[in-house]
N, CA, C and O of each residue as an XYZ file, in Angstrom:
472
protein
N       5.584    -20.626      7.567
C       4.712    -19.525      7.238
C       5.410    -18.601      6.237
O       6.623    -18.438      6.368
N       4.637    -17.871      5.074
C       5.276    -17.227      4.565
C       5.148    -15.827      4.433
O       3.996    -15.411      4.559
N       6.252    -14.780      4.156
C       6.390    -13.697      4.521
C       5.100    -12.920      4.194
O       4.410    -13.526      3.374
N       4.686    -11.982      4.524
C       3.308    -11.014      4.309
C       4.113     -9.967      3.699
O       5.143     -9.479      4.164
N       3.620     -9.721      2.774
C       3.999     -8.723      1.711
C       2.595     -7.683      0.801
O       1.570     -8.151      0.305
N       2.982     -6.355      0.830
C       2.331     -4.909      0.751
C       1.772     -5.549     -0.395
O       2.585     -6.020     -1.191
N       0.251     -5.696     -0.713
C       0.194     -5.695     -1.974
C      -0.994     -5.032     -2.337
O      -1.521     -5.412     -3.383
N      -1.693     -3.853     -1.515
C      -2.803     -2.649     -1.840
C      -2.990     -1.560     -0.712
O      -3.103     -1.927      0.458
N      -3.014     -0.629     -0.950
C      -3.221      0.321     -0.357
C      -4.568      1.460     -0.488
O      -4.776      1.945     -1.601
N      -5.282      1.779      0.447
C      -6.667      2.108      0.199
C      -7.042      3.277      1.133
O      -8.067      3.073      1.783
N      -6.424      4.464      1.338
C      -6.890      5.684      2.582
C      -6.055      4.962      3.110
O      -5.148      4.347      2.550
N      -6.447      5.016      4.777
C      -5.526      4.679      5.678
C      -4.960      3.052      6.023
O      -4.087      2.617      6.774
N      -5.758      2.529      5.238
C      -5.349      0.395      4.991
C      -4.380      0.213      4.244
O      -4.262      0.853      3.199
N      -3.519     -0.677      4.630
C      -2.715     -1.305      3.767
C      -2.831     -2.879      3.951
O      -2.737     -3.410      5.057
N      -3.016     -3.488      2.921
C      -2.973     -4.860      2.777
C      -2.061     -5.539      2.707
O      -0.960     -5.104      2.370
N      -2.313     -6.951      3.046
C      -0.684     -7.811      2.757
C      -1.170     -9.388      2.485
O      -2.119    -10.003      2.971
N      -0.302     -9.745      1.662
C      -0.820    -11.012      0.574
C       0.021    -11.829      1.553
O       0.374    -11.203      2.553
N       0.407    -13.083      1.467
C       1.413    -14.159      1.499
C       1.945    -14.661      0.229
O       3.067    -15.115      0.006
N       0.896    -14.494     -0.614
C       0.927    -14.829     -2.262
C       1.967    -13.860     -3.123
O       2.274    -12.707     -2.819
N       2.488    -14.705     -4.408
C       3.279    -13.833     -4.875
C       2.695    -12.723     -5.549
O       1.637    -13.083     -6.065
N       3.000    -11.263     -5.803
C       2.219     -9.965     -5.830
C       1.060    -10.355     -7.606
O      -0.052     -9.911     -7.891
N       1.950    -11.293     -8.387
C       1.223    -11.598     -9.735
C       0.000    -12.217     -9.664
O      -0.908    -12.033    -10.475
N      -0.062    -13.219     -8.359
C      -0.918    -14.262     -8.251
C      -2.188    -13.873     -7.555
O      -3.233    -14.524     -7.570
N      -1.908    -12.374     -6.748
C      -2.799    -11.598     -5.898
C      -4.073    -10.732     -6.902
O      -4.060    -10.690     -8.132
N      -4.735    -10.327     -6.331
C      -6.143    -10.302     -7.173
C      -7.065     -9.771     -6.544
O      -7.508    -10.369     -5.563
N      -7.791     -8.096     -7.049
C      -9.096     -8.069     -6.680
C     -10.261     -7.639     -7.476
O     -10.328     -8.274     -8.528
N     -11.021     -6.937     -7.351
C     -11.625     -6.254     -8.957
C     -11.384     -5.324     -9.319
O     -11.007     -4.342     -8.681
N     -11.623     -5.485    -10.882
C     -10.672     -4.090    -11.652
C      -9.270     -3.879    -11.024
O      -8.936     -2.698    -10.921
N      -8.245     -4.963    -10.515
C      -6.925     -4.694    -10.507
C      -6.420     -4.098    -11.743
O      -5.698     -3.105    -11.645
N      -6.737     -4.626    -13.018
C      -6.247     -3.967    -14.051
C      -6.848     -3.019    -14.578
O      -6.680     -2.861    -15.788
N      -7.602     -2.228    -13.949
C      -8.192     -0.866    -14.481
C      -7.566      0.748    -13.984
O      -7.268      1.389    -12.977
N      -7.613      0.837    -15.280
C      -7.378      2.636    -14.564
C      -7.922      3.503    -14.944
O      -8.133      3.550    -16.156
N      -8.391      4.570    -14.087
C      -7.396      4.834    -12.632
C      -8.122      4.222    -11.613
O      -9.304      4.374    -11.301
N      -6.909      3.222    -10.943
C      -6.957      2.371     -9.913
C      -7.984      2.874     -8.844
O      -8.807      2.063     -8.419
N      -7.986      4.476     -8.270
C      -8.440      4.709     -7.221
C     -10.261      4.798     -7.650
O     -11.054      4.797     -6.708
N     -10.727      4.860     -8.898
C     -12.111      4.817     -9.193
C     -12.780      3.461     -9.154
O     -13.977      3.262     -8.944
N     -11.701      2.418     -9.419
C     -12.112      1.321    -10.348
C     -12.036     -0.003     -9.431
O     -12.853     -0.923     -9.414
N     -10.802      0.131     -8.638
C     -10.411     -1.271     -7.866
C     -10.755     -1.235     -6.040
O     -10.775     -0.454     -5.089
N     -11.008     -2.805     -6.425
C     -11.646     -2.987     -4.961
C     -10.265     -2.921     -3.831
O      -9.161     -2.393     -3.963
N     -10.843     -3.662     -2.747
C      -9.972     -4.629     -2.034
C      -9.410     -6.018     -2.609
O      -9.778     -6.478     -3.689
N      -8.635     -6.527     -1.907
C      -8.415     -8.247     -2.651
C      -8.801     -9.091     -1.897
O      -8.832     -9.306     -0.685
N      -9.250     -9.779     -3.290
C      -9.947    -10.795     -2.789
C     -10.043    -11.759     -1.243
O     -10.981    -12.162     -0.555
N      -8.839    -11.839     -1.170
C      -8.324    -12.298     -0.550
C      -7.172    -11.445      0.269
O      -6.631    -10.475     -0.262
N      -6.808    -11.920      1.722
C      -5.439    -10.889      2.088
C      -4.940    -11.515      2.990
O      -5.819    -12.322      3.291
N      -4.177    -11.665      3.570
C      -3.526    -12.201      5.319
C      -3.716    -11.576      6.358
O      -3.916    -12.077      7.465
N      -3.648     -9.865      5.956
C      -3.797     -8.921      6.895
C      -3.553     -7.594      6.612
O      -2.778     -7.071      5.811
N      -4.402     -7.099      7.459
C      -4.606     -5.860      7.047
C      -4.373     -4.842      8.453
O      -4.976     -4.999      9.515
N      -3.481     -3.912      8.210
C      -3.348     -2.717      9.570
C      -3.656     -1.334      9.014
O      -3.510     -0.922      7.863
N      -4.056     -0.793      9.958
C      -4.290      0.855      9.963
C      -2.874      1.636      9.804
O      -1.811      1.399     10.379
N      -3.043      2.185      9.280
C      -1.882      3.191      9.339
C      -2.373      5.243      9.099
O      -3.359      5.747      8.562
N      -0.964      5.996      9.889
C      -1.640      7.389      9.274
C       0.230      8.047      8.983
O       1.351      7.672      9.326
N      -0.054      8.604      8.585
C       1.268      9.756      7.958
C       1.130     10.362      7.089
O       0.161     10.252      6.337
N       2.189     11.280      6.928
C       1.943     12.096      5.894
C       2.763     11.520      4.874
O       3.987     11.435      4.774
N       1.542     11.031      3.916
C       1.965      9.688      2.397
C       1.243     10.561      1.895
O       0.370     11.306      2.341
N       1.922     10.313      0.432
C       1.232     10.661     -0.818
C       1.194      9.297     -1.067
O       2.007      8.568     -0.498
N      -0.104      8.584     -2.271
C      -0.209      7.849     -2.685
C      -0.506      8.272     -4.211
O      -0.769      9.427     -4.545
N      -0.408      6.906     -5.306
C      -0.521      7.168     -6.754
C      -1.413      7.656     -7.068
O      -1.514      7.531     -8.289
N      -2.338      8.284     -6.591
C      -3.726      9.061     -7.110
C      -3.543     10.158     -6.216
O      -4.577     10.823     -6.276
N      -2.490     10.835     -5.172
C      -3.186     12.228     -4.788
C      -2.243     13.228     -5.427
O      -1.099     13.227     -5.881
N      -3.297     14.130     -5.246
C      -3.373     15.341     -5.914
C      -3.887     15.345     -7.430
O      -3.942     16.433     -8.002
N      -4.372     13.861     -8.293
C      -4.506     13.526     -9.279
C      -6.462     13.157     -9.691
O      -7.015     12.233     -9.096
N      -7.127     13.887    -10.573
C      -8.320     13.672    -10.580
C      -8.785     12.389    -11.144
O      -9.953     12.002    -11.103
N      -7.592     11.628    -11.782
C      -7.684     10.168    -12.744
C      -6.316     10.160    -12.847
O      -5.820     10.978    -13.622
N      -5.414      9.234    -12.089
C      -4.435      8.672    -11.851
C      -4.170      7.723    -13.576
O      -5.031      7.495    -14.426
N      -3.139      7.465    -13.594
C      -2.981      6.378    -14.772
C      -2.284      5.036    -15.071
O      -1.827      4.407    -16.025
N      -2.468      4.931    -13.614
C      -2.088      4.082    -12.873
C      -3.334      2.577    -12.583
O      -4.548      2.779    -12.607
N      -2.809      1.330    -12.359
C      -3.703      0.482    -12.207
C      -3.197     -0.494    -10.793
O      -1.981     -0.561    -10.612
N      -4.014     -1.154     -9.919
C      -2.959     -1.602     -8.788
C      -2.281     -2.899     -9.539
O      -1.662     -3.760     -8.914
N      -2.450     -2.919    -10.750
C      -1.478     -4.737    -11.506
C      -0.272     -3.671    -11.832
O       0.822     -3.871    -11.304
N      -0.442     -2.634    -12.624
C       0.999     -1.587    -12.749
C       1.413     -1.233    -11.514
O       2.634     -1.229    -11.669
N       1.125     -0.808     -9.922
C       1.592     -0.769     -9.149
C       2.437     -1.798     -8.370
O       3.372     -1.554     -7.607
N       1.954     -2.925     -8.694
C       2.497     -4.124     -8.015
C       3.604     -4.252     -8.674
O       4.614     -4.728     -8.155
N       3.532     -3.744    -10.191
C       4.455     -4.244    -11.312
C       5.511     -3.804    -10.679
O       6.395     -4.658    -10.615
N       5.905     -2.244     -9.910
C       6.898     -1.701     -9.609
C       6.747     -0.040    -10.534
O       7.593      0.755    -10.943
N       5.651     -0.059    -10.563
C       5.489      1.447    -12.070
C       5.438      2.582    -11.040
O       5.617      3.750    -11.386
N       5.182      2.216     -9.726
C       5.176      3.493     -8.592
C       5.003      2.959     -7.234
O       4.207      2.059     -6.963
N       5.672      3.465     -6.501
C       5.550      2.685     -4.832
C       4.059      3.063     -4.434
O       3.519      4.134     -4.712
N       3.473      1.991     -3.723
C       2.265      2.680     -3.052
C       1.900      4.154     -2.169
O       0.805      4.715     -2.128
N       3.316      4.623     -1.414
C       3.564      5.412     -0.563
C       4.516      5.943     -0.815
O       5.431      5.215     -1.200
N       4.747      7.225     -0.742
C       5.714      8.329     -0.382
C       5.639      9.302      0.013
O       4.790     10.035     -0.493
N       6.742      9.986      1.466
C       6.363     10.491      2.222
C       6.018     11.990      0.999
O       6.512     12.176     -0.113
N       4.795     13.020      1.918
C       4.715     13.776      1.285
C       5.748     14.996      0.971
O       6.591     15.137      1.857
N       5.815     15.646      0.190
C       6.730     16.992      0.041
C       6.756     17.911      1.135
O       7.826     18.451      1.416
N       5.683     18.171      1.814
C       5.174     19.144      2.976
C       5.418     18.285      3.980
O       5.156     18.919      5.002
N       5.911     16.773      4.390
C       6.305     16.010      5.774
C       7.833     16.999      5.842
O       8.658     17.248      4.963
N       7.768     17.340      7.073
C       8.855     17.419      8.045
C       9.855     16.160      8.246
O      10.989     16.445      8.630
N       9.566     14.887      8.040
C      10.059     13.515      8.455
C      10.969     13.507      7.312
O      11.086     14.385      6.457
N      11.744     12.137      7.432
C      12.484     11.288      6.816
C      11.607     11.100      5.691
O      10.398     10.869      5.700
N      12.657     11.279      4.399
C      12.121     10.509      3.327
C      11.808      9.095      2.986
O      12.751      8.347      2.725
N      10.478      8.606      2.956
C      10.592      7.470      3.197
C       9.667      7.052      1.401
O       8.765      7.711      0.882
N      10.320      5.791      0.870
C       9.312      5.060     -0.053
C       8.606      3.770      0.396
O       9.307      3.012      1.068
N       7.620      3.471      0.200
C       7.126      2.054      0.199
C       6.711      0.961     -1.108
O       5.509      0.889     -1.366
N       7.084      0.631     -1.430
C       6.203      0.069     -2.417
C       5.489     -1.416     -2.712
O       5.461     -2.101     -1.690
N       4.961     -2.001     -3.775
C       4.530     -2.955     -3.182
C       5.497     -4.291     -3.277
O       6.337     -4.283     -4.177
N       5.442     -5.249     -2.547
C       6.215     -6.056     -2.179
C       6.926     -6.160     -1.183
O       7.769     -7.053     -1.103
N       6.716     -5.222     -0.176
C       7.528     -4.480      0.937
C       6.859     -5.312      1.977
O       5.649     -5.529      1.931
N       7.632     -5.780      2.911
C       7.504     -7.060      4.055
C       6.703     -6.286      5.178
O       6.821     -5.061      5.160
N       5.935     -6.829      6.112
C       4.843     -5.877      7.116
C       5.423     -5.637      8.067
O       4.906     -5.052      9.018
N       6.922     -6.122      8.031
C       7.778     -5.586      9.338
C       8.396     -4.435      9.037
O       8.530     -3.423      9.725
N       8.851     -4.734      7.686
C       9.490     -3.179      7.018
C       9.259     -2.150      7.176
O       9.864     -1.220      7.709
N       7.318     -2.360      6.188
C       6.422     -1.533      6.239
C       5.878     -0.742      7.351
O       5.288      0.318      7.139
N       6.058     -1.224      8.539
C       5.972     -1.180     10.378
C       7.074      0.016     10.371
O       6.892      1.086     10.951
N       8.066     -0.267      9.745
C       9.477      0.163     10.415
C       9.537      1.703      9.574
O       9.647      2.829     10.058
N       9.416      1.263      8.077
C       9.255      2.601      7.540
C       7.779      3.457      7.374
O       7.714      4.331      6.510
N       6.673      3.180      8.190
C       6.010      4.085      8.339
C       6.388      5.084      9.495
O       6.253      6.301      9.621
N       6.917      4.091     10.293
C       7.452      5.105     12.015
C       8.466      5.344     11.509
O       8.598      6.500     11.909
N       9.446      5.126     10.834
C      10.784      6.256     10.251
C      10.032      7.963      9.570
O      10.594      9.058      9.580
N       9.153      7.749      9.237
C       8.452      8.794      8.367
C       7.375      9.308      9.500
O       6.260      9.546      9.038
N       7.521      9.494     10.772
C       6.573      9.873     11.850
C       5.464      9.352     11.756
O       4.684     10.155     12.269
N       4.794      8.282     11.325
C       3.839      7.527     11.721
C       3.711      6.711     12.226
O       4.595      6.378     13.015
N       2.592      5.948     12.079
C       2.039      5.197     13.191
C       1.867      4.367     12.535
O       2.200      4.572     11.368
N       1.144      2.696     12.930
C       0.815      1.909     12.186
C      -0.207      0.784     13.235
O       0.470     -0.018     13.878
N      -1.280      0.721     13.371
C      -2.070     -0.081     14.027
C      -2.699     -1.733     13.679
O      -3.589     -1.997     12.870
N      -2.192     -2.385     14.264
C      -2.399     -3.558     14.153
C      -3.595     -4.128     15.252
O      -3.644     -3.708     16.408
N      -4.601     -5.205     14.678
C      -5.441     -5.543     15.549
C      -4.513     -6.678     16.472
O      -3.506     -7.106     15.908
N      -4.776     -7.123     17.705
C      -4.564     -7.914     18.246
C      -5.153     -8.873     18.922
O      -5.727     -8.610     19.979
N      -5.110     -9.983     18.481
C      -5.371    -11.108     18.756
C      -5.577    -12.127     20.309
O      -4.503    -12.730     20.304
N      -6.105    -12.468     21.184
C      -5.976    -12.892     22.387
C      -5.687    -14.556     22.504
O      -5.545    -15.083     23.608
């Protein structure tokens, strides 16, 4: 099986590919600003809830200039904790493994919800 890796972030969802982050794909990935323009992907492995206090590449921003193919690129992490968190400084960005991502959302006082399976 291969590793699940961060490759969109959407409000409180974060996605995770198995695919390498180039090969991943949804609509208007290459448009900006990402947060007007791009979907979900197409495709994903999995997807968990998460909450903390993150800034992402569009807040505080009315048209980001940013696209999620430049995010994946490495042009800005999906997540960082905010200026006003009390917590640990934490980055995420994309390519970041869903155990990581697990590990450094609860380093940064959050949470992270996963569905479970029977």
């Amino acid at each position: 099986m291969k590793p699940l890796i961060l490759c969109y972030v959407e409000d409180c969802w974060a996605y995770f590919t198995d695919k390498p982050l180039a090969e991943q794909w949804g609509d208007d990935w290459n448009d900006a600003p990402y947060e007007h323009n791009a979907g979900e992907p197409y495709e994903y492995a999995e997807r968990l809830a998460f909450e903390g206090e993150f800034d992402q590449p569009c807040t505080n921003q009315c048209n980001s200039s940013y696209s999620v193919e430049r995010i994946n690129a490495g042009a800005i992490p999906w997540l960082v904790t905010s200026r006003w968190s009390s917590g640990k400084c934490v980055v995420i960005a994309a390519g970041t493994g869903i155990d990581e991502f697990i590990k450094l959302v609860r380093d940064a006082g959050g949470d992270v919800y996963r569905k479970v399976t029977a």
